[in-house]
C-alpha positions in Angstrom: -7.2 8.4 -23.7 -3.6 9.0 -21.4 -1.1 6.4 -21.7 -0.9 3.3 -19.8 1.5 3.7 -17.1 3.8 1.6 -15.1 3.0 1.8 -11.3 6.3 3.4 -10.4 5.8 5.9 -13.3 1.8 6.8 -12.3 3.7 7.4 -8.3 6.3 9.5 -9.7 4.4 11.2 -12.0 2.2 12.0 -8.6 5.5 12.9 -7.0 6.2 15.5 -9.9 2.7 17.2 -9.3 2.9 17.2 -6.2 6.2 18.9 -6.3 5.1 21.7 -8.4 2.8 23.1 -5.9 -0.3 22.0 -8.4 -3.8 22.4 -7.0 -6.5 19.5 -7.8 -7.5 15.9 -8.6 -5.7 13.3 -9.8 -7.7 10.4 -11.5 -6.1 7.0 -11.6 -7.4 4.1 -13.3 -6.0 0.8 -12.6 -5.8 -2.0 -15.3 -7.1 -4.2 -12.9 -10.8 -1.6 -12.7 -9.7 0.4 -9.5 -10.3 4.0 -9.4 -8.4 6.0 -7.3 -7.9 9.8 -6.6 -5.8 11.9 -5.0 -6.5 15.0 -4.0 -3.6 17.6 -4.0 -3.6 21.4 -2.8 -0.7 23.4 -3.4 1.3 20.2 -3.8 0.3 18.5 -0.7 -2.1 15.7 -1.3 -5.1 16.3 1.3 -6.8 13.5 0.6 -7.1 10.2 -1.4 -9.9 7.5 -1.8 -9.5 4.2 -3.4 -12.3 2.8 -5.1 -15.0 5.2 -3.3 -14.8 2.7 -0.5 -12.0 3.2 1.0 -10.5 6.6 2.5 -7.1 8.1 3.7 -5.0 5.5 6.0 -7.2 2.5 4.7 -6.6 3.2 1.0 -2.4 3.9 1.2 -1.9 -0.3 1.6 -4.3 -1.0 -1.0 -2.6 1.2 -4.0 0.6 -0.9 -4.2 -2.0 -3.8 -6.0 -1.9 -1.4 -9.1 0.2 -3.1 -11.5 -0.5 -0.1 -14.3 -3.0 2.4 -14.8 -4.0 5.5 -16.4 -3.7 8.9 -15.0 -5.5 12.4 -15.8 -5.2 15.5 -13.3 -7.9 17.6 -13.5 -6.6 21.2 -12.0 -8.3 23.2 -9.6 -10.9 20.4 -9.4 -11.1 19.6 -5.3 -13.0 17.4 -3.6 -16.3 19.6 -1.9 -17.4 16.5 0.3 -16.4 16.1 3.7 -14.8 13.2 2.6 -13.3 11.6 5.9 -9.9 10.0 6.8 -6.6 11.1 7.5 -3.4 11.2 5.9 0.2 11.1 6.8 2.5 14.1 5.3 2.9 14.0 1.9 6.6 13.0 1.6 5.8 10.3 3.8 3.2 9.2 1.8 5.4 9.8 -1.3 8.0 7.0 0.3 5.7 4.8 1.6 4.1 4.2 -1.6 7.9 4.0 -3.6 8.5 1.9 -0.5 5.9 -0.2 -1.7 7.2 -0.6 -5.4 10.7 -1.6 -3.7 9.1 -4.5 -2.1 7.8 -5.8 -5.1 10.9 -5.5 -6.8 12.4 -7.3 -4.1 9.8 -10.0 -4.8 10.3 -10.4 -8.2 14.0 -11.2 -8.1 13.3 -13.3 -5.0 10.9 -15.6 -7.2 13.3 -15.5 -10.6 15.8 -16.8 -8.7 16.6 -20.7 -9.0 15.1 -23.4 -7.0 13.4 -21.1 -4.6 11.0 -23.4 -3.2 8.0 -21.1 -2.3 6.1 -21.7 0.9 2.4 -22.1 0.4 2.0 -19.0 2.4 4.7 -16.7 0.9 2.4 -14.4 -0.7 0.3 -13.9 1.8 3.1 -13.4 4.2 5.0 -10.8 1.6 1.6 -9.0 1.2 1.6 -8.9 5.5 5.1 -7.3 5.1 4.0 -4.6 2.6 1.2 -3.5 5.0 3.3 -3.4 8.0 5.5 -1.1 5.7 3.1 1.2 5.7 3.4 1.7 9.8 6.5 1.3 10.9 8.7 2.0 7.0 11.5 -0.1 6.1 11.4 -1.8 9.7 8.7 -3.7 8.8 11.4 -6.3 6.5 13.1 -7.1 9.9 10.2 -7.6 12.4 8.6 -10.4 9.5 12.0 -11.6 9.3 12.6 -12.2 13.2 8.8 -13.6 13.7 9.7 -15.9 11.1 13.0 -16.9 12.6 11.8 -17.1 16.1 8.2 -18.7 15.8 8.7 -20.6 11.9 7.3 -19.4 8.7 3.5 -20.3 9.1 2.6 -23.4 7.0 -1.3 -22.6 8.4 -3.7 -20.2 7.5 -4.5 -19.9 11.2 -0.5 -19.3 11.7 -0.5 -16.1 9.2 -3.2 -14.6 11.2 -1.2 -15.0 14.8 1.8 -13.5 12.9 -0.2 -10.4 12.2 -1.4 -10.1 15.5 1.9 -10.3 17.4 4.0 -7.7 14.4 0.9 -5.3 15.4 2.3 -4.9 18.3 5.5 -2.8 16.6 2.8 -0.4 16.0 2.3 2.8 17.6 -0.7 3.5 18.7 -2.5 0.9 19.9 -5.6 2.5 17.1 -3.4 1.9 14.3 -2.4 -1.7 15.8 -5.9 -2.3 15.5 -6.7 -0.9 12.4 -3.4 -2.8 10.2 -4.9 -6.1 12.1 -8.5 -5.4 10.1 -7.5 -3.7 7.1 -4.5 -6.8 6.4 -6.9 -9.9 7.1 -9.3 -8.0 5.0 -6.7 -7.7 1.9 -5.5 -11.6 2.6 -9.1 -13.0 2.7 -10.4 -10.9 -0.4 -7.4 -12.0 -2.6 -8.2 -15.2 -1.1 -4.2 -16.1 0.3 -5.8 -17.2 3.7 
């Protein structure tokens, strides 16, 4: 059995494979029962499914919910399915999920801090942030921001959902507007923060 790793160790451990041109699957398994897998050829990853339902784009903002998880590469081992959905390069990839570890950082020393009151939303709203990350990068942190300082930080769960619509509009194209609308209420409503 492989040794539980932290999330930024399983990514950079991905990183490292990926880096040394290695050709095959690698097999991570969340403590929280998620099974992901990336596929890698010649160092790029090619594709990646979280949890057999969801594939490429859709699964990138779900992987950050790994707190620690076991990995195995199996080389040579590629996917034969046509297995569906796309994936940005794989350095961007590489960032976006580091990106992704950032933000939580950036969480954790925003809730140790002393008498933070927490809105009743602020997760929800963090977890909005994270996905926008994934479309626009570090941008994301100051289009939340100014929403928040221009309209109020929603104290409704209806108010969270008009914040996603109108940040959507940072994105470019209007496909992938529509698809971080879906795939973010989706997320909020299943971890029940809505």
């Amino acid at each position: 059995m492989s040794q539980l790793l932290t999330y930024s160790e399983l990514i950079a451990q991905i990183r490292e494979l990926c880096r040394q041109k290695k050709t095959g699957t690698v097999f991570v398994t969340s403590e929280e029962g998620y099974l992901i897998r990336f596929v890698l050829k010649t160092g790029q990853v090619v594709h990646l499914v979280f949890d057999a339902q969801h594939r490429g784009y859709e699964a990138i903002p779900l992987i950050h919910t790994i707190k620690k998880g076991r990995l195995q590469f199996a080389e040579g081992i590629l996917e034969t399915a046509d297995e569906g959905g796309h994936l940005p390069p794989t350095e961007e990839l590489l960032q976006t999920l580091e990106l992704f570890q950032q933000l939580r950082d950036s969480d954790s020393i925003t809730l140790s801090a002393p008498k933070v009151v927490l809105g009743q939303f602020k997760t929800a709203i963090k977890q909005v942030q994270r996905n926008l990350a994934f479309y626009i990068g570090p941008f994301a942190n100051i289009v939340c921001e100014d929403y928040i300082r221009s309209r109020g930080t929603p104290k409704l769960a209806n108010d969270v959902l008009t914040m996603i619509d109108a940040i959507a509009k940072e994105i470019d194209p209007p496909k992938k507007q529509e698809e971080f609308k879906e795939i973010t209420k989706e997320i909020l409503l299943e971890r029940e923060l809505l």
